[in-house]
C-alpha positions as CSV (number, residue, x, y, z in Angstrom):
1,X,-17.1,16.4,40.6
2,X,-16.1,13.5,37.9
3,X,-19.3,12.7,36.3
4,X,-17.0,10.4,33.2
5,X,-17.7,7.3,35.0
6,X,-21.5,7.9,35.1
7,X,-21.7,9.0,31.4
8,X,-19.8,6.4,30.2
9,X,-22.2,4.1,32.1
10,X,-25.3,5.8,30.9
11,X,-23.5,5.2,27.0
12,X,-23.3,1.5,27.0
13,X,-26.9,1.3,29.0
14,X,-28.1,2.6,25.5
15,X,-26.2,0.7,23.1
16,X,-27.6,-2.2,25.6
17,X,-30.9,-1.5,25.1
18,X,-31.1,-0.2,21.6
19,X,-29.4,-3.8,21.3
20,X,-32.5,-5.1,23.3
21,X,-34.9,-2.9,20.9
22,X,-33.3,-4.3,17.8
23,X,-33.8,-8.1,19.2
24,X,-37.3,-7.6,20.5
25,X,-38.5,-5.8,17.8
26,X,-37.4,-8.5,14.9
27,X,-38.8,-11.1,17.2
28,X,-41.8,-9.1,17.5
29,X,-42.6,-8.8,13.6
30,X,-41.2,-12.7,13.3
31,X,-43.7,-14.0,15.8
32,X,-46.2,-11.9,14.2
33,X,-45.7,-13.1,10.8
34,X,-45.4,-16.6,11.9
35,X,-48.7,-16.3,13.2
36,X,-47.5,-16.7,16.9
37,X,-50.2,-13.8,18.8
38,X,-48.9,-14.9,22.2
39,X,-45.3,-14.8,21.8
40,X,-45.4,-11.8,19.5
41,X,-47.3,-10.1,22.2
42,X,-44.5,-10.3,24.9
43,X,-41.8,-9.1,22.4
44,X,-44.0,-6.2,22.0
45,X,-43.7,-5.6,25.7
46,X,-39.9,-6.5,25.5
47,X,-39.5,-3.8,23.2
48,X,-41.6,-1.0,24.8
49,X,-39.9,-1.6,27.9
50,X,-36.6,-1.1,26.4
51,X,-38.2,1.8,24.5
52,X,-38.5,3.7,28.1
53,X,-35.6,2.4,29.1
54,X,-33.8,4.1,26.6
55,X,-35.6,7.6,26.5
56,X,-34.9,7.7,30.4
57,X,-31.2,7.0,29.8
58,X,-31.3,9.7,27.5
59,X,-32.7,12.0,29.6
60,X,-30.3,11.0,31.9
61,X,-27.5,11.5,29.6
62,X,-28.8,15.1,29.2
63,X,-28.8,16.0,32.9
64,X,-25.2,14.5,33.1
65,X,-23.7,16.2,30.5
66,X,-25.8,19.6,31.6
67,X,-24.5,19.0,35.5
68,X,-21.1,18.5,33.4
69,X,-21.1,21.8,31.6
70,X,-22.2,24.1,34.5
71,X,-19.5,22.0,37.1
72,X,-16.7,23.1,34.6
73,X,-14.2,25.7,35.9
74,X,-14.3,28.8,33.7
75,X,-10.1,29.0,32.0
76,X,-8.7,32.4,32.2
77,X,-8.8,35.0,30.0
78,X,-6.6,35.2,27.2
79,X,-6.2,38.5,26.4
80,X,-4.7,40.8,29.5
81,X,-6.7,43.6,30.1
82,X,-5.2,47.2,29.0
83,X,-5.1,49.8,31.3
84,X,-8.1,52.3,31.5
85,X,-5.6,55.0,30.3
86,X,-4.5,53.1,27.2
87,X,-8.0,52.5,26.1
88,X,-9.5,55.1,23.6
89,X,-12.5,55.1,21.7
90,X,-13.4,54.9,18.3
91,X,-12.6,57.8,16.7
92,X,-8.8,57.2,18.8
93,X,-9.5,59.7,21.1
94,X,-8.6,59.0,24.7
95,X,-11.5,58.1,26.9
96,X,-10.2,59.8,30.3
């Protein structure tokens, strides 16, 4: 299963709303300083809504990359295993 298309997805969805965050929350303290209750108010909710945006698209990045991890074919071993009667133990003696 290719999951790259869904992560990459789920990465700009961030930086889209972080980017939203960043706007709504300089509006929100501008709005607020310029006395403006009303509109500061909705850049409040602006923000927090990108605020749960973003912490489920992180939580969906983490299932992605988790369903990623466990999907991955397991490589081969790299070193050949030794025959039984080639192995000895520690002390070099043969373990037949």
């Amino acid at each position: 299963m290719n999951l790259r298309p869904y992560i990459r997805g789920t990465l700009w969805t961030g930086g889209g709303l972080l980017l939203a965050l960043a706007i709504a929350g300089s509006l929100w303290l501008i709005l607020g300083f310029a006395g403006d209750a009303s509109g500061s108010q909705a850049a409040k909710g602006v923000a927090l809504v990108a605020t749960v945006g973003f912490v489920l698209d992180v939580l969906t990045l983490v299932v992605l990359l988790a369903l990623t991890e466990l999907t991955r074919p397991t490589p081969p071993s790299i070193h050949p295993r030794r025959p039984e009667s080639a192995q000895t133990d520690i002390h070099g003696s043969s373990n037949v």
